[in-house]
C-alpha positions in Angstrom: -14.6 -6.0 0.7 -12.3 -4.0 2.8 -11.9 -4.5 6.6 -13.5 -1.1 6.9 -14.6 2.0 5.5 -11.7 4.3 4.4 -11.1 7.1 2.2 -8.3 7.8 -0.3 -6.9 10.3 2.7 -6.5 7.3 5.3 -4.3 5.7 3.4 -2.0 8.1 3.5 -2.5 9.2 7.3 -2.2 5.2 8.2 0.7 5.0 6.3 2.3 8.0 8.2 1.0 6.3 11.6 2.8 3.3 10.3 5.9 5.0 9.5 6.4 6.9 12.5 5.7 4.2 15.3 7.6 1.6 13.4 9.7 2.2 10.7 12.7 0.9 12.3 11.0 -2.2 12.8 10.3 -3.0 8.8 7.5 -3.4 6.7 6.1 -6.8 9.1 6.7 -3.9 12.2 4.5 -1.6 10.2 2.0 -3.8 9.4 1.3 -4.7 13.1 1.1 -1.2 13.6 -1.1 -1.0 11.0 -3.2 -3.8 12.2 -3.9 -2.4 16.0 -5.1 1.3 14.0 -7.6 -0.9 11.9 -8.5 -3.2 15.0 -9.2 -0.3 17.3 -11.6 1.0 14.4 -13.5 -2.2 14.3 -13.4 -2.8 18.4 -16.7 -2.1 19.8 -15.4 -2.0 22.8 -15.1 0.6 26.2 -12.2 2.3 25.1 -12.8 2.6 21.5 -16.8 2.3 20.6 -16.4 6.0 20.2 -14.4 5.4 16.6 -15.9 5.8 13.2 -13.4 6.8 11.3 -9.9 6.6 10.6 -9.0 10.0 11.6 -10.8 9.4 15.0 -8.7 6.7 15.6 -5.2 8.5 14.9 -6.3 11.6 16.8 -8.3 10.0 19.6 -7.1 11.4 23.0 -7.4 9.4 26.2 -6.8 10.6 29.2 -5.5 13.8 28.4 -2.5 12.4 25.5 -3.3 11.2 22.4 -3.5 7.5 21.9 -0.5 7.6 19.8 2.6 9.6 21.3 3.6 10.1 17.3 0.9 12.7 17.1 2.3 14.4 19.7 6.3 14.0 19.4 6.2 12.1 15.6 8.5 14.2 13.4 8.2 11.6 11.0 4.2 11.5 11.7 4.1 15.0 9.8 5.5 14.2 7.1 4.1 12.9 3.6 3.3 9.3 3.4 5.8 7.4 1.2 5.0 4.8 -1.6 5.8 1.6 0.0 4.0 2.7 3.6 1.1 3.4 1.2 1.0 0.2 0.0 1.0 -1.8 3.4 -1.3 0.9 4.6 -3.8 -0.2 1.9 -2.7 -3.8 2.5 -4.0 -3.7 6.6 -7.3 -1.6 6.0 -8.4 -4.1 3.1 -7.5 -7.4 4.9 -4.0 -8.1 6.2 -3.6 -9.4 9.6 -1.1 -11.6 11.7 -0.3 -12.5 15.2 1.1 -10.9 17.4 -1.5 -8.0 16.5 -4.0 -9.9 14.6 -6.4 -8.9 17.4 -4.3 -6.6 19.4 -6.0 -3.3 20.2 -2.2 -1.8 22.6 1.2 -2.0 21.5 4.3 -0.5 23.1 8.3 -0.4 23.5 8.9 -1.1 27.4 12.7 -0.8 26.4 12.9 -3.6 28.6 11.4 -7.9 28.8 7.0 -7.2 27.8 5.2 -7.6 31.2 2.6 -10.0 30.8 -0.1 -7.7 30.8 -0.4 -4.3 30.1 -3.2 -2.2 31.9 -4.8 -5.6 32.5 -4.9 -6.9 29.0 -3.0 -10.1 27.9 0.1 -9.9 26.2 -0.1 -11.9 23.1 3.7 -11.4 21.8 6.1 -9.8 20.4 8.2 -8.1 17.2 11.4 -6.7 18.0 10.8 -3.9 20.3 6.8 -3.8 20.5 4.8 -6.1 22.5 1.3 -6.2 21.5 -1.9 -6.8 24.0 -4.9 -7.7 23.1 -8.5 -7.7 25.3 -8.8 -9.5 27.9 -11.2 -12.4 27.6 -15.3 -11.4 27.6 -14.4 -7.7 27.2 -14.1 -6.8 23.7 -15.9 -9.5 21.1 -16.0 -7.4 18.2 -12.8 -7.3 17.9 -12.8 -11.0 16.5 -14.9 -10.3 14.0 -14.6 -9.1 10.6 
């Protein structure tokens, strides 16, 4: 049973999320990526108990920006999904996770050392240039599960 509910479409709009935050960062870059889109869909938590689909998740706007600049400034974002980012789409919405983002719910590039927090939420490492964050401790349970 998948990690959650998805239709043929998310794959493909994952998988161009995926892409366009992290593509110079590899496939294991892309799948962390892929793993904070799928975590903030399962999170029953302040910022995100609002999500019930995919699509929400990718397009969700807080504070005025969307959640993910890629939306916004992504060349790459609008383009079509490619084989292999299909793939490791599919891979994180059925079950793949890992640390650093195995529970992360925020990622970003500080183009400098990650703080060690990040709007008040611990910093639980790092790939290359993304350091991932996930909630701080009593906030978000749900995020745990599944």
């Amino acid at each position: 049973m998948p990690r959650v509910k998805y239709i043929d479409s998310d794959i493909g709009l994952v998988a161009r999320m995926m892409r366009a935050e992290a593509e110079g960062e590899g496939n294991q870059g892309m799948l962390y990526v892929g793993n904070v889109i799928v975590n903030r869909l399962v999170a029953e938590c302040p910022d995100f108990k609002d999500l019930r689909t995919i699509n929400d998740v990718i397009y969700q706007v807080q504070g005025g920006n969307y959640s993910f600049e890629a939306v916004q400034k992504g060349n790459m974002f609008y383009q079509r999904a490619r084989p292999n980012e299909k793939r490791l789409a599919k891979l994180t919405l059925d079950y793949w996770r890992d640390h650093p983002a195995k529970y992360a719910l925020w990622y970003f590039n500080p183009y400098a050392p990650c703080p060690p927090t990040w709007y008040g939420q611990p910093f639980t490492g790092q790939f290359k240039n993304h350091c991932f964050y996930e909630p701080a401790p009593d906030t978000c349970e749900s995020v745990y599960q599944g």
